[in-house]
N, C-alpha and C positions, 0 to 999 in steps of 0.2 A: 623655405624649410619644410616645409609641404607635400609631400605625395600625394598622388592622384583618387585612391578611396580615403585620404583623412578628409578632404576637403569633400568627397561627397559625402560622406557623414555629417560632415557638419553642416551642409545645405541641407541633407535631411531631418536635423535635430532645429536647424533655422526654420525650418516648414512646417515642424512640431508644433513649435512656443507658438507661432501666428495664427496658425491654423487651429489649434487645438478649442481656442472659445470656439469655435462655430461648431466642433463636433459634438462637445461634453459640455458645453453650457447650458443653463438650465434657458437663459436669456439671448437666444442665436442671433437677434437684430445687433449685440455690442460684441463683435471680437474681439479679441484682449491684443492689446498691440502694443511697441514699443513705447509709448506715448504713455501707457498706464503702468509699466514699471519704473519709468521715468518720473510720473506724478507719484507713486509709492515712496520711493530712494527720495524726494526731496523731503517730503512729508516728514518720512522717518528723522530726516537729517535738523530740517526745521523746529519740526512740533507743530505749523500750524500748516493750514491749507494757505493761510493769506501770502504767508512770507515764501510759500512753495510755488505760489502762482509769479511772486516776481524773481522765485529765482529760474522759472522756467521758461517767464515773458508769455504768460497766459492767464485769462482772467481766473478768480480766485473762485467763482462758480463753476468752469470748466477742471481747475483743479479737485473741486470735490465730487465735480462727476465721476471723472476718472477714477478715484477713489473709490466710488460708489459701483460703479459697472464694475471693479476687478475684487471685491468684496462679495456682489452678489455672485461672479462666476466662482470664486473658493469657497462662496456657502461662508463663511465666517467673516466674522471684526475680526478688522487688523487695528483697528487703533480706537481707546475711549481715550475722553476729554475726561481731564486731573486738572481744576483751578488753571484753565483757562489756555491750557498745552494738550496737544493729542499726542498719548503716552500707548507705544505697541501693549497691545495683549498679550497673551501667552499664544494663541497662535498666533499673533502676529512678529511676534521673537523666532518661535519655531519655523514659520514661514521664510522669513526676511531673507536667509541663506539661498533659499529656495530660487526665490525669485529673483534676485541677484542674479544667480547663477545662468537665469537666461538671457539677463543682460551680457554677459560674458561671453558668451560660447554666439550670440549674433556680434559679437566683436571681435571674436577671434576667426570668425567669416570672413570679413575684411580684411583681416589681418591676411589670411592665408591665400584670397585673393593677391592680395599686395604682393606678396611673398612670388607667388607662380609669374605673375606681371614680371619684379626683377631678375628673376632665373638665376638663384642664389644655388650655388654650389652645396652637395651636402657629403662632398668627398675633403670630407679633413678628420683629420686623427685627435684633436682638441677640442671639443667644442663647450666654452662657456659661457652660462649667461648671466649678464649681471647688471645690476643698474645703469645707467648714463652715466651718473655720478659719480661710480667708481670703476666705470668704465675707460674713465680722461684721468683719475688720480690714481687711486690705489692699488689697481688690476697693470695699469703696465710695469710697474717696480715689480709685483709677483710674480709675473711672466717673465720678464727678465733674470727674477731670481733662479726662476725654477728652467728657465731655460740654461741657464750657466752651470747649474747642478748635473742636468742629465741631460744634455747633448740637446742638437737640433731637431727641432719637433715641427710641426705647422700647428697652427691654433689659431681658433677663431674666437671672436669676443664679439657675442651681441644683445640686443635687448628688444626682444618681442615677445611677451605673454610668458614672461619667463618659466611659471609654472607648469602651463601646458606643454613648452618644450622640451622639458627634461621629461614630465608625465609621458609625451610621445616621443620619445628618444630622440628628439631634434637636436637636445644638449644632452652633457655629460654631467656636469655639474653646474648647479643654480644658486641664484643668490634669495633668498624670500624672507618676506615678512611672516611670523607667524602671529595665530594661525594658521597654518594652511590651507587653500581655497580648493584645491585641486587632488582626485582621490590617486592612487597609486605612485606618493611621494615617498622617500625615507630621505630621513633628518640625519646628516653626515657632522656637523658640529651645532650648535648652537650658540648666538654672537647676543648677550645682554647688550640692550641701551635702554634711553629713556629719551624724552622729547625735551629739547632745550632750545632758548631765544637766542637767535645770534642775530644780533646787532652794533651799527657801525659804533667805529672806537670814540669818535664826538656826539654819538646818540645822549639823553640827559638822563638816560638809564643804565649808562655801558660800564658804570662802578658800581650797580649794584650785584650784592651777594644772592639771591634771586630774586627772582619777579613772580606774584602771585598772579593768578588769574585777575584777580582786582586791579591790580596796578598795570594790567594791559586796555582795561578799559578807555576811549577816548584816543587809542595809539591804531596808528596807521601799522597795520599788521599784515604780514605776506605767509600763505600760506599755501600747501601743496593743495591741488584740481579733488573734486568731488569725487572721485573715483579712488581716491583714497583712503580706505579705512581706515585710518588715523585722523582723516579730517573729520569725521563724523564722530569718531573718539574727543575730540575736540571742543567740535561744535557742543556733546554734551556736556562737557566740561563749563562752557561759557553758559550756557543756559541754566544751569543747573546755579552759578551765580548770579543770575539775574543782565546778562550782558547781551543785548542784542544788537550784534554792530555785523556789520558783512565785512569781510581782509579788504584792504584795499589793492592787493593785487593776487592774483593766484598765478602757480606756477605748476609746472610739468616736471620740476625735479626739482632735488635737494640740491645742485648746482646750480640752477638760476636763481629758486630762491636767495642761497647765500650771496651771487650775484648782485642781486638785485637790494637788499639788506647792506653787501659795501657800499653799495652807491647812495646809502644814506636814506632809501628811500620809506625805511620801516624796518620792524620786528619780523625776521620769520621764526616762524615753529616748525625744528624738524627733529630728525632721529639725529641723537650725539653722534653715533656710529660713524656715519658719512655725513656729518657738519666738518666734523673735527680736520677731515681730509682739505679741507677751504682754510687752514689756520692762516695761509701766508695772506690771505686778506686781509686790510683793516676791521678784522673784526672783534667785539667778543661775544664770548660763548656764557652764557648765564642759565645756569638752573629754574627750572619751571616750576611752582609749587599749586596746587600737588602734582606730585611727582606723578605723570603718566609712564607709564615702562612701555618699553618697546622691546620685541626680540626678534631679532631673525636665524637664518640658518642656509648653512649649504646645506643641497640638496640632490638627493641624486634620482632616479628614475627602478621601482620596485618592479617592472616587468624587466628589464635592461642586466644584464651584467655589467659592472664596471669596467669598464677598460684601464689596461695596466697604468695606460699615460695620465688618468684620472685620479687614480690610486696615489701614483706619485706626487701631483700634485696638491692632494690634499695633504700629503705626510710635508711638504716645503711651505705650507702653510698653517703649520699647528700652532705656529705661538699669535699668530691671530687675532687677539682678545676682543 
């Protein structure tokens, strides 16, 4: 999905983020490297250095170096100690965005790598992206609908870097979580949810009216990969009650999660939105308390004109909820 100057851009913006300690740091022996936004994002995720070093599989001295080198190269704390948890500071909130965002754009290298490697077509008249999840349930009923309505179209449905793709007119329309991560988006509907347990139908939880954060304690629990801001949403949720357990399995979508949760083998926590699309599993679906909300939204691309066939399709999809 890829053209030939996006991807040198993004090589050039990849030789930015690495290079850049060695120019502007005050400390040129430590370049700041993927390794130290990595030990940041767990930190953050954690609260301590100890439980960031095993979830990186690196000792917990090396965790607070890397802390330490990518602290002296921004000149600022990113994170004091609060009663015995390292809590961001105000630039380290301010920052966080930041520095994320150069974890992203060296994955979205790869990504576009991958992309030129398969030599994916970008002659189609549809192009949308949308989760995995609702990529196998909910998106083929729509395209069916909306193909039935207004004649034969070609349309493509896929899922890489969703945001970036509609941002660079790879897609048409997107499916996202908000926030939004990515600048030159516009919001075309907006889809309320909230985070809920689905768990199997013989689970000894699976009558109850909800589950507290409390009453997940001690439960073998499935949850979506670190890269998800919702899991970090999470994670402070559990901290924040005293719970410090790791999920016993993590997953790459809200379909394996819920997968994985029929098979009996735990609680996942995901968005109602696409849980709900999993109903024919033996599952149920239980409210989280508190209530974490979730929203996402289609999205369309603010340098781009709509296309007609886009148009369309979001008007066959307005009852949506």
């Amino acid at each position: 999905m890829f053209n030939f100057p996006q991807v040198r851009n993004l090589m050039q913006f990849a030789g930015r983020a690495i290079d850049i300690g060695d120019r502007m740091a005050r400390d040129t022996s430590a370049a700041i490297s993927l390794k130290h936004i990595e030990a940041y994002d767990a930190i953050a995720a954690t609260g301590s250095t100890i439980a960031a070093s095993v979830e990186l599989g690196i000792s917990q001295s090396n965790a607070s170096r890397l802390l330490q080198q990518l602290e002296d190269y921004l000149g600022v704390r990113l994170f004091d100690r609060e009663k015995n948890r390292l809590q961001p500071t105000r630039e380290g909130l301010q920052l966080g965005p930041e520095i994320r965002a150069i974890s992203d754009r060296l994955r979205a290298l790869k990504t576009a790598a991958m992309e030129l490697e398969s030599g994916r077509s970008r002659e189609i008249m549809l192009r949308l992206a949308f989760p995995a999840s609702l990529s196998s349930t909910r998106i083929p009923n729509l395209v069916k609908s909306f193909l039935a309505a207004n004649g034969p179209m070609r349309v493509e449905v896929s899922y890489l870097a969703i945001e970036r793709m509609v941002a660079d007119g790879e897609a048409d329309l997107g499916f996202a979580r908000l926030p939004l991560m990515s600048p030159g988006l516009k919001q075309e509907k907006i889809l309320s949810s909230r985070i809920i347990c689905a768990l199997h139908n013989d689970h000894p939880k699976a009558g109850s009216r909800l589950l507290s954060v409390g009453d997940l304690k001690g439960q073998d629990l499935i949850m979506l990969n670190r890269e998800r801001p919702v899991r970090h949403e999470l994670e402070a949720l559990f901290y924040k009650a005293g719970i410090r357990q790791r999920p016993l399995l993590e997953a790459h979508s809200v379909a394996s999660a819920c997968a994985l949760a029929a098979q009996g083998l735990g609680i996942a926590l995901v968005g109602e939105i696409i849980a709900r699309e999993f109903s024919t599993l033996p599952l149920q679906f239980v409210p989280l308390e508190p209530e974490l909300p979730v929203a996402y939204a289609l999205i369309s691309g603010e340098k781009f004109p709509m296309p007609k066939a886009a148009g369309l399709f979001l008007q066959s999809i307005s009852d949506w909820a």
